[in-house]
N, C-alpha and C positions, 0 to 999 in steps of 0.2 A: 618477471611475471608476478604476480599481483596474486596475493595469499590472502583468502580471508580470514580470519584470526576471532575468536571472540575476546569480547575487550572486559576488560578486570577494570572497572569503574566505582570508587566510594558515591557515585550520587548518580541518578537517572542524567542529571543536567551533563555531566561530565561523561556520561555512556555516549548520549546523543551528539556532544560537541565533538568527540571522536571519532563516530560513524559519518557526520557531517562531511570532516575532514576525508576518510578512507573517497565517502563518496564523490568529495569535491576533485580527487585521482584519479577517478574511476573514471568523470566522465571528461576529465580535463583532455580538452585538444580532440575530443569525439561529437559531432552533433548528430548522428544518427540515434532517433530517439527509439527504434527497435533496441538496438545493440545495447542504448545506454537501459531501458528498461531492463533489460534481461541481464545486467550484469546487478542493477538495484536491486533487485527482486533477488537474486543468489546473495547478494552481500548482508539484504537484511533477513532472509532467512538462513545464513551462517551464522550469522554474531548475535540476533536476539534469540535470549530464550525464550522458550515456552510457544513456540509457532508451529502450527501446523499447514501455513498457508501464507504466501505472502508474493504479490503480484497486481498485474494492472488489467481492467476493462479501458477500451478505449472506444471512443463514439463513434459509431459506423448508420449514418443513415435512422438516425434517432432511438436505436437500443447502444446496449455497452456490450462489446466482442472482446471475447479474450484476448488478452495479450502474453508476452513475459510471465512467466511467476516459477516458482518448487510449490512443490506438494504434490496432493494424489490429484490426477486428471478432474476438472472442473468442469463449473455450468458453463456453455459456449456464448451464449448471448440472454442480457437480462432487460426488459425493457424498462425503460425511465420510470419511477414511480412503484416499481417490483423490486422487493427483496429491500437489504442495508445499502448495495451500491444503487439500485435504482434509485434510492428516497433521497442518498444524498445528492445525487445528481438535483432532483428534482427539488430540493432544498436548497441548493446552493450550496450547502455547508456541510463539516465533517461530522461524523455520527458514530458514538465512541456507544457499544452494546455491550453489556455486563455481562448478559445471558442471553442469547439469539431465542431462547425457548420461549421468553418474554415479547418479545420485537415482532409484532403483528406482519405478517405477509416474510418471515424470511425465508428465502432459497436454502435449502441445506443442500449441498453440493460433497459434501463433505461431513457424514454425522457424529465425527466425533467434535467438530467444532463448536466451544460454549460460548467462547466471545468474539466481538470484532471490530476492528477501525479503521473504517472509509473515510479517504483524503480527497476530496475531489482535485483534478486537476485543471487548474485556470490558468489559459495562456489572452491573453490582452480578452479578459473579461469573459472568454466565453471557455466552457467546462468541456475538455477533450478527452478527461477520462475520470479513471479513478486509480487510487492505489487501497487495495485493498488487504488486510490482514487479520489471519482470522488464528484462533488458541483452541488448544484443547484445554483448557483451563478456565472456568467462570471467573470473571471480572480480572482477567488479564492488563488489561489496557485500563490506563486513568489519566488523568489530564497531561501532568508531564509525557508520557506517551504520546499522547493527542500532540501538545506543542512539540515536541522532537520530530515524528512521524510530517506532520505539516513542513515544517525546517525542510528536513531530506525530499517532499515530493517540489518545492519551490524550486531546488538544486536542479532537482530532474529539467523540470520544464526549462528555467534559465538555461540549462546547459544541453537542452535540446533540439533540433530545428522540428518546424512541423510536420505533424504524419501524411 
């Protein structure tokens, strides 16, 4: 059985290449991309610190539905363009928040949450969710976060079939 561990890394780059690894286990020989969410989502709120939240929206009929995640019970559905996971969706791109207090239109689902970082998820160009993670801590997340966090959701989807 499969322990997650938090990991004693000298560098961010070295945290991330070993959660990489954990995850490339986790989902090896599983393409069910429920199962594989919801063990991601446990692994990376075991091992990183400072989380209060970490899981996925996936796209049901043009909003984002929960899926997978730890933490306290969340918002159920956010439409495209609402909140940090709406805007990346509708950006395209991942969206790293120092302080959500700052970040026009966000959802608080959770008020102890100060920061956050949305991955969208892209399988052959088109964005089927997001991975979302959010700190009780301002300016948690910074770039190497952003490049590690991206790593791990690419894992996901490779190693997913579609929902």
């Amino acid at each position: 059985m499969f322990q997650a561990k938090a990991i004693e890394s000298a560098s961010k780059a070295d945290f991330y290449r070993e959660l990489a690894s954990q995850l490339e286990g986790l989902v090896h020989g599983e393409r069910d991309a429920i199962a594989n969410a919801a063990n991601m989502s446990a692994l990376i709120y075991t091992t990183m610190p400072d989380l209060n939240w970490a899981g996925f929206y996936f796209m049901r009929g043009g909003d984002l539905v929960l899926g997978p995640f730890q933490g306290l019970p969340a918002c159920i559905r956010i439409p495209v363009g609402k909140g940090v996971c709406g805007t990346a969706v509708e950006r395209r791109s991942t969206i790293l928040v120092e302080d959500v207090h700052a970040f026009p239109g966000h959802i608080a689902c959770d008020s102890a949450s100060r920061s956050e970082l949305v991955v969208p998820l892209v399988r052959g160009g088109t964005i089927i969710g997001v991975l979302d993670l959010d700190s009780p801590r301002k300016a948690r997340f910074d770039i190497e976060d952003q490049a590690g966090v991206e790593a791990l959701a690419r894992i996901w989807v490779a190693g997913s079939d579609a929902l």
